[in-house]
Wavefront OBJ file of the C-alpha trace (Angstrom):
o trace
v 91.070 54.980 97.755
v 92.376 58.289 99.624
v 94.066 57.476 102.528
v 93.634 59.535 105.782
v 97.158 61.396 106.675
v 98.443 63.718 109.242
v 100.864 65.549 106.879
v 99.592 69.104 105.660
v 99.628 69.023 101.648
v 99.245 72.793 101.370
v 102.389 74.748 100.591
v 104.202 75.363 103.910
v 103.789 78.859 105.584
v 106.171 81.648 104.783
v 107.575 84.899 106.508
v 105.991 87.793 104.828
v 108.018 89.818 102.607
v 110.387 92.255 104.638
v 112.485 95.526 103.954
v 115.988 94.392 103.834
v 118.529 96.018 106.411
v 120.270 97.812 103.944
v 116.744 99.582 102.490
v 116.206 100.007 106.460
v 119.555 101.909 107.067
v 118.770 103.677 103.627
v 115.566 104.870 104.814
v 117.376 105.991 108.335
v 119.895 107.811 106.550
v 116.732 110.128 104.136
v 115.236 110.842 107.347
v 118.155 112.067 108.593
v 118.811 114.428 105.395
v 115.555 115.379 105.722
v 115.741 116.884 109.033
v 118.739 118.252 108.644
v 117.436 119.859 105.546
v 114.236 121.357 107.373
v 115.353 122.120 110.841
v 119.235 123.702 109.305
v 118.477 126.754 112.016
v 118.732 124.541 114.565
v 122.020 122.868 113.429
v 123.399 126.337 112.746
v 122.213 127.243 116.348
v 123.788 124.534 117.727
v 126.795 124.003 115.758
v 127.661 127.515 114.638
v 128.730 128.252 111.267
v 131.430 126.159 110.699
v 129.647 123.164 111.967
v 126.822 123.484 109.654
v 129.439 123.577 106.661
v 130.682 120.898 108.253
v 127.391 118.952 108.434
v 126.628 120.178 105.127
v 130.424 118.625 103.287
v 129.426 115.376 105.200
v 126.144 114.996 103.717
v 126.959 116.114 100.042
v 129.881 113.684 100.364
v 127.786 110.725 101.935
v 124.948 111.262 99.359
v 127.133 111.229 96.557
v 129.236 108.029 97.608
v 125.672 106.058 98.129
v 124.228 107.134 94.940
v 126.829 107.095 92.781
v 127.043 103.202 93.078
v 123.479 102.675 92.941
v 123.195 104.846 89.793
v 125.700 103.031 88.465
v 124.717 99.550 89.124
v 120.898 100.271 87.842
v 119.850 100.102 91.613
v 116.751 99.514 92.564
v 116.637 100.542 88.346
v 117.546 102.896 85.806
v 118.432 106.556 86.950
v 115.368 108.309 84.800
v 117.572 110.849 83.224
v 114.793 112.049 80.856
v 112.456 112.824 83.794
v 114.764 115.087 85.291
v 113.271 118.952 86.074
v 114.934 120.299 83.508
v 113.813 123.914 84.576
v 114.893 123.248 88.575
v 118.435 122.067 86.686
v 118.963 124.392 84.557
v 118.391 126.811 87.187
v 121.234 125.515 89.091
v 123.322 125.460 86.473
v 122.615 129.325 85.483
v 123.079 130.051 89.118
v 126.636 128.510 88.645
v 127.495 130.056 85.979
v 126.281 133.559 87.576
v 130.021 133.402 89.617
v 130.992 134.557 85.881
v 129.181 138.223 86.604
v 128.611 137.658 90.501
v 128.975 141.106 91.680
v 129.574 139.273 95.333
v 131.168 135.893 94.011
v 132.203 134.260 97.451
v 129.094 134.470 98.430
v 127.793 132.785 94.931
v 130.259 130.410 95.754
v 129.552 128.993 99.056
v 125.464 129.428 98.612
v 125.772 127.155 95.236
v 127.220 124.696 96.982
v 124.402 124.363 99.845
v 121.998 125.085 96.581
v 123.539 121.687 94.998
v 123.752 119.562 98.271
v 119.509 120.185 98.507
v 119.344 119.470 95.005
v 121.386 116.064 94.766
v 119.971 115.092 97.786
v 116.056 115.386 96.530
v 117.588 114.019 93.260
v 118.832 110.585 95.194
v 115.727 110.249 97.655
v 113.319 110.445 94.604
v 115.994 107.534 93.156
v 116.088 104.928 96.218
v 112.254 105.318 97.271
v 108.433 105.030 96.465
v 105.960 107.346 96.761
v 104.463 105.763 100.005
v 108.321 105.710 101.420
v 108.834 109.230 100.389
v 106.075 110.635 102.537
v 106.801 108.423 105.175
v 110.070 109.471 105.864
v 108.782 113.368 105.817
v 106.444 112.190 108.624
v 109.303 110.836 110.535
v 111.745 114.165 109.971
v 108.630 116.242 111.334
v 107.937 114.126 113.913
v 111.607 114.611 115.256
v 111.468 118.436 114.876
v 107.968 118.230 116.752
v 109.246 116.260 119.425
v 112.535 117.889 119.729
v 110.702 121.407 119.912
v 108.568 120.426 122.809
v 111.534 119.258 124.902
v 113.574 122.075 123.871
v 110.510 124.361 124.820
v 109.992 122.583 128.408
v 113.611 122.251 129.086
v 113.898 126.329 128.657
v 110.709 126.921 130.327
v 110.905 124.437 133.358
v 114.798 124.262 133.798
v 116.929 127.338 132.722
v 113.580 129.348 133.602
v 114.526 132.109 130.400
v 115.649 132.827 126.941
v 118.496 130.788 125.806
v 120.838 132.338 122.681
v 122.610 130.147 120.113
v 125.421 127.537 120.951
v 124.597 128.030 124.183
v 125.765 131.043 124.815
v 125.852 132.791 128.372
v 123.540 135.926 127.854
v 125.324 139.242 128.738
v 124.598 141.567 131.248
v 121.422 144.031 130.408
v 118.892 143.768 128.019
v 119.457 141.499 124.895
v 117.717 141.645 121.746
v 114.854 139.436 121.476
v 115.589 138.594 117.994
v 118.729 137.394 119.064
v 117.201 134.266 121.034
v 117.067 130.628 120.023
v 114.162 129.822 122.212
v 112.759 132.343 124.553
v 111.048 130.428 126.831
v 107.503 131.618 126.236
v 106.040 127.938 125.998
v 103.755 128.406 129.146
v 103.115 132.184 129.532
v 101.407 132.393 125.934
v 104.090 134.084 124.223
v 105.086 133.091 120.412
v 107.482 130.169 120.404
v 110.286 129.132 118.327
v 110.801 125.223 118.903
v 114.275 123.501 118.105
v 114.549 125.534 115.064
v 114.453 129.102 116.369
v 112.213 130.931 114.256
v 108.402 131.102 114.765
v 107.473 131.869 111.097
v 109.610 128.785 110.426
v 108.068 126.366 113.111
v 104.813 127.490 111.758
v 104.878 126.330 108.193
v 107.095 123.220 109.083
v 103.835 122.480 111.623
v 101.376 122.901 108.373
v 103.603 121.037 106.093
v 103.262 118.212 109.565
v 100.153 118.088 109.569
v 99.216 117.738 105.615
v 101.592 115.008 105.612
v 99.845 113.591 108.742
v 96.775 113.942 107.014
v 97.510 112.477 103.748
v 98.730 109.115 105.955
v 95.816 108.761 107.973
v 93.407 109.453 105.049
v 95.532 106.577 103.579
v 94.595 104.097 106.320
v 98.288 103.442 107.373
v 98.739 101.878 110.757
v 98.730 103.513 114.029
v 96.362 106.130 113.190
v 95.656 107.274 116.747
v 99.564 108.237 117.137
v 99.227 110.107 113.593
v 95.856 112.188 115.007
v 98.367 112.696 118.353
v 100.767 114.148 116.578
v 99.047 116.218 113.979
v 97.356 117.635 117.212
v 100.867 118.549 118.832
v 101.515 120.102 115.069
v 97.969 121.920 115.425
v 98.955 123.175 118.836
v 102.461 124.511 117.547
v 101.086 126.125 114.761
v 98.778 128.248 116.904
v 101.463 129.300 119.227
v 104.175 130.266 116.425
v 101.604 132.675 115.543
v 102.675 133.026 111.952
v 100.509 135.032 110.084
v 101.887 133.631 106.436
v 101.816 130.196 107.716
v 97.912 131.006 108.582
v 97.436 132.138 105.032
v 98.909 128.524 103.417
v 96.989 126.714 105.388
v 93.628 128.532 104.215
v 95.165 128.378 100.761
v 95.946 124.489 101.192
v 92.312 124.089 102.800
v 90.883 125.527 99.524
v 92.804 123.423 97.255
v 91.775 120.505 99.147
v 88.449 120.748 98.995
v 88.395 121.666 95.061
v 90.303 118.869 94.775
v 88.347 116.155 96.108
v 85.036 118.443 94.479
v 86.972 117.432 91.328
v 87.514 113.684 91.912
v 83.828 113.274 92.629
v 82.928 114.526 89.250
v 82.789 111.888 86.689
v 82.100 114.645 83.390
v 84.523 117.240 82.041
v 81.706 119.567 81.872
v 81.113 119.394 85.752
v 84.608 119.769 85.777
v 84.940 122.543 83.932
v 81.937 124.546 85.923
v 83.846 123.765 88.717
v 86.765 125.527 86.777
v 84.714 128.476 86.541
v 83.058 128.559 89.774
v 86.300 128.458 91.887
v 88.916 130.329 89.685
v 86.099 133.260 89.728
v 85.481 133.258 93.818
v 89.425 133.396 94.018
v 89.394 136.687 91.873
v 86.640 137.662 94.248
v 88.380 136.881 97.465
v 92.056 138.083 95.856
v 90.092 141.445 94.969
v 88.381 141.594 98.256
v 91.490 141.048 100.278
v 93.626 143.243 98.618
v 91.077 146.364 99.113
v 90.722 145.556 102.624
v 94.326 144.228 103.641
v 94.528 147.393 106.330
v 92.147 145.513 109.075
v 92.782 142.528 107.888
v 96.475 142.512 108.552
v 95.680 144.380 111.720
v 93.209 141.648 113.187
v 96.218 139.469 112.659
v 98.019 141.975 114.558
v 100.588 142.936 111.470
v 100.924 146.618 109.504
v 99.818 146.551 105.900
v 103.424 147.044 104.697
v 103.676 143.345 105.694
v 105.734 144.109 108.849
v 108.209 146.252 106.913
v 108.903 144.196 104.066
v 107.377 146.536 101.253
v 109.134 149.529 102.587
v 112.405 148.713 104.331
v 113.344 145.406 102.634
v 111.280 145.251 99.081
v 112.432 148.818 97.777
v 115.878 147.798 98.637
v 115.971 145.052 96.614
v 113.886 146.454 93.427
v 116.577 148.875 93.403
v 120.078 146.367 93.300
v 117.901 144.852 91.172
v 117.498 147.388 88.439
v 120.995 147.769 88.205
v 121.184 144.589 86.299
v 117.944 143.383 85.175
v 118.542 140.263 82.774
v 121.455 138.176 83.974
v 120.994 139.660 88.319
v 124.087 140.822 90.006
v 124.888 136.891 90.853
v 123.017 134.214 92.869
v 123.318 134.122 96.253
v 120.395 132.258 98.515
v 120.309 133.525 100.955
v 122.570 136.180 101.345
v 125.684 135.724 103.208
v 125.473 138.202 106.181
v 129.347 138.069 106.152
v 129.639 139.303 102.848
v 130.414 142.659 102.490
v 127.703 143.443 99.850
v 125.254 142.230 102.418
v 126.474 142.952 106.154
v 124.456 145.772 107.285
v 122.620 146.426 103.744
v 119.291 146.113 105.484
v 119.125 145.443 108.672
v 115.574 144.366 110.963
v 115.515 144.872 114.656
v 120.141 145.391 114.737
v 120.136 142.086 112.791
v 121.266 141.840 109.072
v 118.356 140.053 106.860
v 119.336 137.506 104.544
v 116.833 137.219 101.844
v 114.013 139.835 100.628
v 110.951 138.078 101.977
v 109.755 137.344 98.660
v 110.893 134.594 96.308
v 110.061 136.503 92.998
v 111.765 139.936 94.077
v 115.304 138.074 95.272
v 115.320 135.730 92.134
v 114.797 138.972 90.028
v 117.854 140.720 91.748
v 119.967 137.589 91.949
v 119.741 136.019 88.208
v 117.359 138.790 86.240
v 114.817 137.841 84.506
v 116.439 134.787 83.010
v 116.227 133.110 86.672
v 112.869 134.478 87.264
v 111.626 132.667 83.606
v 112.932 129.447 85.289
v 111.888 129.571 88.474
v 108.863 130.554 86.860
v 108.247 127.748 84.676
v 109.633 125.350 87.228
v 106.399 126.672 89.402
v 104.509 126.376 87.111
v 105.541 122.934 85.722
v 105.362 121.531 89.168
v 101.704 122.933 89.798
v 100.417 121.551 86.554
v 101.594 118.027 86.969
v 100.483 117.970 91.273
v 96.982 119.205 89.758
v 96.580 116.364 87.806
v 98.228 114.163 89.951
v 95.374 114.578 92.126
v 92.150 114.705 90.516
v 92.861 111.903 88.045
v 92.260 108.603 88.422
v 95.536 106.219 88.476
v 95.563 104.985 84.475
v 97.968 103.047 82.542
v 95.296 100.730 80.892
v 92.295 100.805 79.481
v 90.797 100.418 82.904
v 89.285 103.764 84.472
v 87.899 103.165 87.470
v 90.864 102.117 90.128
v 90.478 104.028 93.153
v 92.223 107.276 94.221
v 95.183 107.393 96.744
v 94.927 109.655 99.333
v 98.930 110.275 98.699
v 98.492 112.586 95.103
v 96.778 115.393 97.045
v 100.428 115.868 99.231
v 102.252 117.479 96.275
v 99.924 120.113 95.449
v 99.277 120.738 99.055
v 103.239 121.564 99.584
v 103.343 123.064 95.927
v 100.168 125.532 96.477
v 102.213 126.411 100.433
v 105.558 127.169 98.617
v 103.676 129.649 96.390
v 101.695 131.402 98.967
v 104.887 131.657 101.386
v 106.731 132.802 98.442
v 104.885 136.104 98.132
v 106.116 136.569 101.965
v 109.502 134.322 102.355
v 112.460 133.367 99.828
v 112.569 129.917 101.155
v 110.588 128.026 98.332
v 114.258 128.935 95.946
v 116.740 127.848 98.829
v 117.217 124.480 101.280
v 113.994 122.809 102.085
v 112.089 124.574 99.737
v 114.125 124.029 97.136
v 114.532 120.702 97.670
v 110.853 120.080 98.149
v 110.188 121.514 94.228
v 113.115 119.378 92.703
v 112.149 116.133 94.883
v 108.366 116.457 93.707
v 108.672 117.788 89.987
v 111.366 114.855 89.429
v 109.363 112.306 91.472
v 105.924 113.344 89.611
v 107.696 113.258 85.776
v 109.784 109.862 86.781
v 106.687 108.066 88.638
v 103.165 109.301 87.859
v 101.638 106.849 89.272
v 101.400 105.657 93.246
v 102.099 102.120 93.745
v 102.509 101.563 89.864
v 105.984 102.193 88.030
v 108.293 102.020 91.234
v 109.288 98.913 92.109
v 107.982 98.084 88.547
v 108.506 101.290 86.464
v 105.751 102.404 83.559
v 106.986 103.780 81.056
v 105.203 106.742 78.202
v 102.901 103.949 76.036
v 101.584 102.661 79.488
v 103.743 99.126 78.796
v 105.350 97.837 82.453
v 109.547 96.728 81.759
v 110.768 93.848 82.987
v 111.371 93.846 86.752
v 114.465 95.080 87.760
v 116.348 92.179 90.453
l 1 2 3 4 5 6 7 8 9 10 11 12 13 14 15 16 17 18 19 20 21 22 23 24 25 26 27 28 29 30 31 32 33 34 35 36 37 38 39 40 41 42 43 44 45 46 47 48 49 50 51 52 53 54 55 56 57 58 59 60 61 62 63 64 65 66 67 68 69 70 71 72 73 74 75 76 77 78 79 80 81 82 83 84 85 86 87 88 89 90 91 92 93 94 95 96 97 98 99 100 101 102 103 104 105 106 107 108 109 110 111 112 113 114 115 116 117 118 119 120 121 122 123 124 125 126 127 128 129 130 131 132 133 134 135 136 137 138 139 140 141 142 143 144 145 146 147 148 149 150 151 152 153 154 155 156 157 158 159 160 161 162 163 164 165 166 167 168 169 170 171 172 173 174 175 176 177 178 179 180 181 182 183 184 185 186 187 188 189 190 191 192 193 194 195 196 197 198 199 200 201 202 203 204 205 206 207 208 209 210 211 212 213 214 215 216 217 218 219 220 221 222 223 224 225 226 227 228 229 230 231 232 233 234 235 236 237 238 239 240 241 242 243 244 245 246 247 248 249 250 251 252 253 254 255 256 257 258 259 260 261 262 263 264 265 266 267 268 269 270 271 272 273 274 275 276 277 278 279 280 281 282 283 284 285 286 287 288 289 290 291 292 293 294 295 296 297 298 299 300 301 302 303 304 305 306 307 308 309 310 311 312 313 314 315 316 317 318 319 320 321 322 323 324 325 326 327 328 329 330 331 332 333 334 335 336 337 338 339 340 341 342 343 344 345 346 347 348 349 350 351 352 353 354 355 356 357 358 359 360 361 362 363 364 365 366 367 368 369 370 371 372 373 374 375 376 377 378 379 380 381 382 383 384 385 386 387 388 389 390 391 392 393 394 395 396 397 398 399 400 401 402 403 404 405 406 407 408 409 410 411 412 413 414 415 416 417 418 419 420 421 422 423 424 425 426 427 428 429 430 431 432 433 434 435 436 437 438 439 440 441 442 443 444 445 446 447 448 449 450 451 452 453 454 455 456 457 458 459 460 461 462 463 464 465 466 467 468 469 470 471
């Protein structure tokens, strides 16, 4: 006979699972690299040159002495040493080993080392976190560079009412260069602005890389979703004013990519996928073609010369011509060039200010390491585009099952990869600091963790079989 009782026989109610404080401060500290890493202008504004050494020593050194235990304790697993980007590595090690032939080896010196710091750091961040963590914490860096841009913008504009120049210096007596500015104040009389990190072109593509990441989150149905659309707006809003031309290019490039990819994941046969294939690679010939032949108005509606605002003529020549002095090995790496350097103060100079890198990825490599270091950046490229592709348009597999739903979080690397390309034809900053680091964080994360949600916590390994879980 059941007797009637006021004790509950389910299993008693438990706190949900929660991040531990360590992963918490771990998470805190990434964020912090991160932003560091993106906005360095604006600790080199601040702290002048030896205080960004500084701050770069200290992170190096902090990185190092909270991976190194972790690596070596198997923590939170195995340190995938097979997945590494071998062509990203071996890279860096080539542009070591360029000190050998360096015809400006101090300046090889000191750029290697801020060359390794972005490297070990993407190395350790793809170690410690997921996928979903990963992205997070990039929304968090931009966030603070957005927020810290629009104070910074209102502070000059509604406070110091002008132009302030870096460290705080007092501006000298007659006209001043406007190049010469950290922010100049032009938040509110419709002027291009430079935000916390001083450079327009800069703020620009760190807005688009904002709001893809923004994006990706929101299409992911994280939580607070209205504060995501708030700030992707702000991001929006900056990316207008900055008035970057190349950062207007990605994000037509990035809004093409996106739509062929999710074109792609609606098609369930390879043969719609391959007319897809056809359709788009053959309208990009068209457009590249059509572009090209009418780049005079074009650049002139966006209010730049067709030389690319000096680049082919004053800065491109330049280069192609150090360049062919030592075509194979380069003349020794240096990214970006030390203005300091003798081989480099006053070389070319834009608007009384010495320019330190060519404004084109390919043309600097090609000087700097010959055509060795333009194979591997090359193939680094390209090995990073191949994997994002697929990364996106497939469906998450390990199994015979082939139906499990997208993620909204694949699309993010071949958004940044298919950016870093386009600003490459422009910029040199996909080979050095945040560009760097984004290629070596996403080629190693891609090859060590193919799959979001699957083979992190619990890695996958090649035949598709899950290992043991890792305490």
């Amino acid at each position: 006979m059941a007797h009637y009782t006021k004790h509950p026989v389910a299993a008693p109610p438990t706190a949900p699972e929660r991040e531990s404080t360590g992963h918490l401060l771990l998470r805190g500290y990434i964020i912090l690299v991160l932003f560091v890493t993106f906005a360095h202008s604006a600790v080199y504004n601040l702290l002048g040159e030896i205080g960004a050494a500084i701050t770069l020593v200290v992170f190096l050194l902090a990185t190092l002495g909270i991976g190194v235990p972790m690596i070596a304790r198997k923590r939170p697993h195995a340190f995938a040493w097979r997945r590494l980007p071998w062509a990203a590595t071996a890279y860096t090690v080539v542009a070591l080993l360029s000190v050998a032939w360096s015809q400006w080896p101090g300046a090889t010196i000191i750029t290697w080392v801020l060359l390794a710091t972005v490297t070990v750091n993407a190395l350790f961040i793809v170690h410690v976190l997921t996928w979903h963590e990963i992205v997070r914490a990039l929304a968090s860096a931009f966030k603070w560079i957005l927020g810290l841009s629009l104070a910074i913008e209102l502070w000059v504009a509604l406070v110091v009412h002008g132009p302030i120049l870096p460290n705080f210096f007092v501006r000298p007596e007659g006209e001043t260069n406007a190049h010469w500015y950290w922010v100049r104040g032009n938040l509110l009389d419709g002027g291009r602005i430079q935000g916390i990190v001083g450079n327009s072109n800069l703020l620009a593509i760190i807005c688009l890389f904002a709001i893809l990441t923004f994006g990706v989150l929101f299409a992911a149905r994280t939580r607070w979703r209205t504060t995501l659309a708030l700030w992707a707006l702000l991001a929006a809003y900056f990316l207008l004013r900055a008035g970057s031309a190349t950062a207007y290019a990605c994000a037509a490039a990035a809004g093409v990519v996106l739509v062929v990819a999710l074109l792609m994941r609606r098609t369930k046969t390879p043969g719609g996928r391959t007319r897809l294939y056809v359709l788009f690679i053959g309208g990009a010939a068209v457009i590249g073609t059509a572009v090209w032949l009418l780049r005079e108005p074009l650049f002139a509606l966006l209010g730049r010369s067709a030389d690319l605002t000096g680049r082919s003529d004053k800065i491109w020549e330049k280069v192609l011509e150090r360049a062919a002095q030592h075509p194979l090995f380069g003349n020794g790496f240096s990214s970006p060039w030390v203005p300091f350097d003798p081989a480099f103060a006053g070389w070319i100079e834009d608007h009384g200010i010495t320019v330190f890198h060519a404004h084109n990825m390919w043309l600097d490599v090609l000087m700097q390491l010959g055509v060795l270091g333009l194979l591997l950046v090359a193939l680094a490229y390209l090995g990073l585009l191949w994997r994002s592709w697929f990364f996106a348009i497939d469906r998450p597999r390990w199994d015979l099952q082939s139906d499990r739903p997208y993620s909204a979080i694949t699309l993010l690397p071949s958004l940044f990869t298919v950016v870093l390309l386009v600003q490459g034809l422009t910029e040199s900053t996909p080979i050095m600091l945040w560009g760097w680091m984004l290629l070596v964080l996403l080629s190693f994360k891609i090859k060590a963790v193919p799959l979001v949600g699957v083979g992190e916590r619990e890695r996958v390994i090649e035949r598709g079989e899950r290992s043991r879980r890792v305490p």
